[in-house]
N, C-alpha and C positions, 0 to 999 in steps of 0.2 A: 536645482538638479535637473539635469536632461537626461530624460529616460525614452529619448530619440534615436531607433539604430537604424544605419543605412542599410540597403540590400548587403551592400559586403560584409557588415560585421553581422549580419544575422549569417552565413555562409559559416564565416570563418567559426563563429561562438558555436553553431551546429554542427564544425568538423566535418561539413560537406564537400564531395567532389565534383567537379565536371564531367558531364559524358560527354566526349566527343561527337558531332554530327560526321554520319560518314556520308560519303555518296555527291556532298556540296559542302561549299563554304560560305554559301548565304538562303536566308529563308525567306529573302522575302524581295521583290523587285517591282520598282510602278510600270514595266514592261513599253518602258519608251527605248526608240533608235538607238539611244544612246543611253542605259537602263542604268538607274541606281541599283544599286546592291548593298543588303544591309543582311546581320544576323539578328534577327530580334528572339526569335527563339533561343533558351539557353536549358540545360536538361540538368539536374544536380541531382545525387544521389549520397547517402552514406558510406562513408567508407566499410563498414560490414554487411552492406548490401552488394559494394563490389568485389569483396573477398569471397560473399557466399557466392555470386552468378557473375564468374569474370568476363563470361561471354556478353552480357549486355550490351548492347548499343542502340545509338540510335539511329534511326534511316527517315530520310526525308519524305 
């Protein structure tokens, strides 16, 4: 028996949301000429955390 869960099925089994990043669509760059751009940062919250404080977000 595998009692192995990936990041997503812990997500999903917690009924967690995403917060959106505002402000950028990446957080992180190895700041060359020609610059990678990745999101490595990811923000999750409860769904009755976002119903009690719909204003939440996040800012880079």
């Amino acid at each position: 028996h595998n009692d192995m869960c990936t990041f997503n099925d812990i997500i999903r089994k917690n009924n967690l949301v995403e917060l959106p990043l505002k402000g950028r669509l990446y957080t992180w760059s190895n700041m060359q000429q020609n610059p990678l751009l990745e999101q490595l940062d990811w923000f999750f919250t409860s769904l009755h955390w976002t119903l009690a404080y719909p204003n939440t977000l996040v800012k880079p």
